[in-house]
C-alpha positions in Angstrom: -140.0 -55.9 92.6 -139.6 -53.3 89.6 -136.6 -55.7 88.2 -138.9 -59.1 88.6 -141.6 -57.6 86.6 -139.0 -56.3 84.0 -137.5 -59.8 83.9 -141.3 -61.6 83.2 -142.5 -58.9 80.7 -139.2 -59.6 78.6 -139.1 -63.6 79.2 -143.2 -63.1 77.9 -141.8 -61.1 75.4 -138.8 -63.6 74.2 -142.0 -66.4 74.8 -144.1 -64.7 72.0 -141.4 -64.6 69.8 -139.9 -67.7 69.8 -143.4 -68.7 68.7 -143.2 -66.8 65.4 -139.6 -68.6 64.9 -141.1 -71.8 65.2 -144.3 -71.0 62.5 -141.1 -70.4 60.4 -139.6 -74.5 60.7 -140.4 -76.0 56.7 -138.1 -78.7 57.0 -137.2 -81.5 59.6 -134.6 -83.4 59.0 -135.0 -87.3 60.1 -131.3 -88.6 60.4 -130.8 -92.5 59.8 -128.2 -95.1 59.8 -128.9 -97.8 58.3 -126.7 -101.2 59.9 -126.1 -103.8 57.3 -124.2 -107.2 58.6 -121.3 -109.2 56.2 -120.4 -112.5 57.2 -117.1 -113.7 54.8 -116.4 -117.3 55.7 -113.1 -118.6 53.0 -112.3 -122.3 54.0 -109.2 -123.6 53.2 -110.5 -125.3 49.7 -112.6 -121.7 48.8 -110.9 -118.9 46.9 -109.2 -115.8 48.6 -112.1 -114.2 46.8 -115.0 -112.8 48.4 -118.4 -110.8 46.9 -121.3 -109.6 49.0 -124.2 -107.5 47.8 -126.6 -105.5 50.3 -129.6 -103.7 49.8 -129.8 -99.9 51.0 -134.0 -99.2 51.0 -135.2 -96.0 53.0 -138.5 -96.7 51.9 -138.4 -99.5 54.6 -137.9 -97.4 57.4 -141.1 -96.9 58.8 -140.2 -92.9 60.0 -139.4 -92.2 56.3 -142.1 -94.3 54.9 -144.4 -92.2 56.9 -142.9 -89.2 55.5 -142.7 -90.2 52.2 -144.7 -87.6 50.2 -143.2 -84.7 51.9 -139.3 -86.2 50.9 -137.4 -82.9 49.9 -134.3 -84.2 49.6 -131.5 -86.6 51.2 -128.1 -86.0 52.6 -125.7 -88.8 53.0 -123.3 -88.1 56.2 -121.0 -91.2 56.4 -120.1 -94.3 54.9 -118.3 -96.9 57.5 -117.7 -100.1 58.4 -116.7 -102.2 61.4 -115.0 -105.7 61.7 -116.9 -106.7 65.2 -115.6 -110.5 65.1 -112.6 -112.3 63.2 -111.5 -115.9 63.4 -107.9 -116.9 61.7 -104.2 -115.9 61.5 -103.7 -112.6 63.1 -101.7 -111.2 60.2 -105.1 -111.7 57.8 -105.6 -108.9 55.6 -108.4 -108.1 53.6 -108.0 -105.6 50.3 -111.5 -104.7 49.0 -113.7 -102.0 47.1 -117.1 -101.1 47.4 -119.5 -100.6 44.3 -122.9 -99.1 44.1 -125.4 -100.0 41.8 -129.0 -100.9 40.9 -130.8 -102.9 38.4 -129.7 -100.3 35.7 -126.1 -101.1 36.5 -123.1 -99.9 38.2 -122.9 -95.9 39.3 -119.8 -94.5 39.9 -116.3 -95.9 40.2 -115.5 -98.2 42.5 -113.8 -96.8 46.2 -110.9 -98.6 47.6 -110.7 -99.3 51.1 -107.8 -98.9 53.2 -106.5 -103.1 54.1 -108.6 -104.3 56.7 -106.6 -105.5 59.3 -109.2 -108.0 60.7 -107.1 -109.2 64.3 -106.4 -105.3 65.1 -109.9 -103.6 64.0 -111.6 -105.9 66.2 -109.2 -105.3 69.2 -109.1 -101.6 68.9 -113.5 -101.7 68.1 -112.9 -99.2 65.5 -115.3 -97.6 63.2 -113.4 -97.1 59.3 -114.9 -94.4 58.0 -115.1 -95.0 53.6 -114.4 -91.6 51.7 -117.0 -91.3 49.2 -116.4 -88.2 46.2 -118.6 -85.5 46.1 -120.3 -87.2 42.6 -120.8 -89.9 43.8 -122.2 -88.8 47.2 -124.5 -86.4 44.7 -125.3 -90.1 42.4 -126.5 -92.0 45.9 -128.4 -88.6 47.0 -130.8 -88.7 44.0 -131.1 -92.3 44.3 -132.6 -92.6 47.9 -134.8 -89.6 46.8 -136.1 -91.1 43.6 -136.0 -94.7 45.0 -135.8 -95.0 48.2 -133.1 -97.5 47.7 -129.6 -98.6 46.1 -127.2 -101.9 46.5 -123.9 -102.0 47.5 -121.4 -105.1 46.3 -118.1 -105.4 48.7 -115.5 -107.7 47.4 -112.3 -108.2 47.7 -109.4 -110.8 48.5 -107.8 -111.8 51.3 -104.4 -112.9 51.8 -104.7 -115.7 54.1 -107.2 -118.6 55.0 -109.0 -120.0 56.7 -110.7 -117.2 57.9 -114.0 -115.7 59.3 -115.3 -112.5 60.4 -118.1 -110.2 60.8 -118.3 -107.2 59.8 -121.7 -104.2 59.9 -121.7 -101.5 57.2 -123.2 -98.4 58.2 -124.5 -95.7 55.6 -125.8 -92.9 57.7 -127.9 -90.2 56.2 -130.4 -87.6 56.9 -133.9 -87.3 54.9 -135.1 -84.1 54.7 -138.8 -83.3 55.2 -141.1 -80.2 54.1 -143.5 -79.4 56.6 
């Protein structure tokens, strides 16, 4: 009986002060990815050439949008990209680069991407993670939190056509919140 009622005055005990860690919590962190589709369909008579823009906005989330005053900060965890469909020779290869910008104009250089071997990225369902420098990553930070929102261009060529695919960019990041 004595060690039952030493076990409940220490889990009251641990109870009362967990409460006092929690009054401590001035951040939350609200992580996001946001999922961007790219469609590149090159005909026989079209160009190996291929440009798509996409629009990154935070502000249209509707977790971050309600806690858009109280935005301390952003941290952007990964850059990635998936081929999820691909219709055309099997030995299509894509070489492409990714450029940020805004209405102001490009920031930061440009970031190569590994070939994108359409036929085997969409047998194997994997998930290319882009590396992105610690400037830029620092560039793309201040935008979300002055902004809410930066574009993206992805172009490239391929080396064969016909061709279609699909492909979803993903730019996961985590908004930080004062409570």
């Amino acid at each position: 009986m004595k060690k039952e009622l030493v076990f409940m005055i220490v889990a009251v005990a641990i109870g009362f002060g967990s409460c006092t860690k929690i009054d401590e919590i001035k951040n939350l962190s609200i992580p996001k990815t946001f999922e961007t589709p790219v469609s590149l369909i090159i005909s026989d008579t079209d160009t190996n050439v291929f440009v798509k823009e996409m629009v990154i906005d935070a502000a249209g989330d509707q977790e971050i949008k309600d806690n858009i005053s109280n935005l301390s900060g952003f941290n952007l965890k990964k850059l990635s990209y998936k081929v999820t469909s691909f219709t055309g020779n099997p030995s299509t290869v894509a070489d492409a680069k990714l450029q940020f910008f805004n209405a102001e104009g490009n920031f930061g250089s440009p970031i190569t991407i590994d070939p994108i071997l359409f036929e085997s990225m969409v047998a194997s369902d994997t998930e290319m993670e882009i590396p992105i420098s610690e400037d830029l990553r620092s560039i793309l930070e201040e935008k979300l939190l002055s902004d809410q929102t930066f574009s993206m261009r992805f172009y490239g060529m391929v080396n064969l056509k016909p061709m279609m695919a699909d492909l979803t960019v993903f730019v996961s990041v985590e908004a930080l919140v004062e409570l």
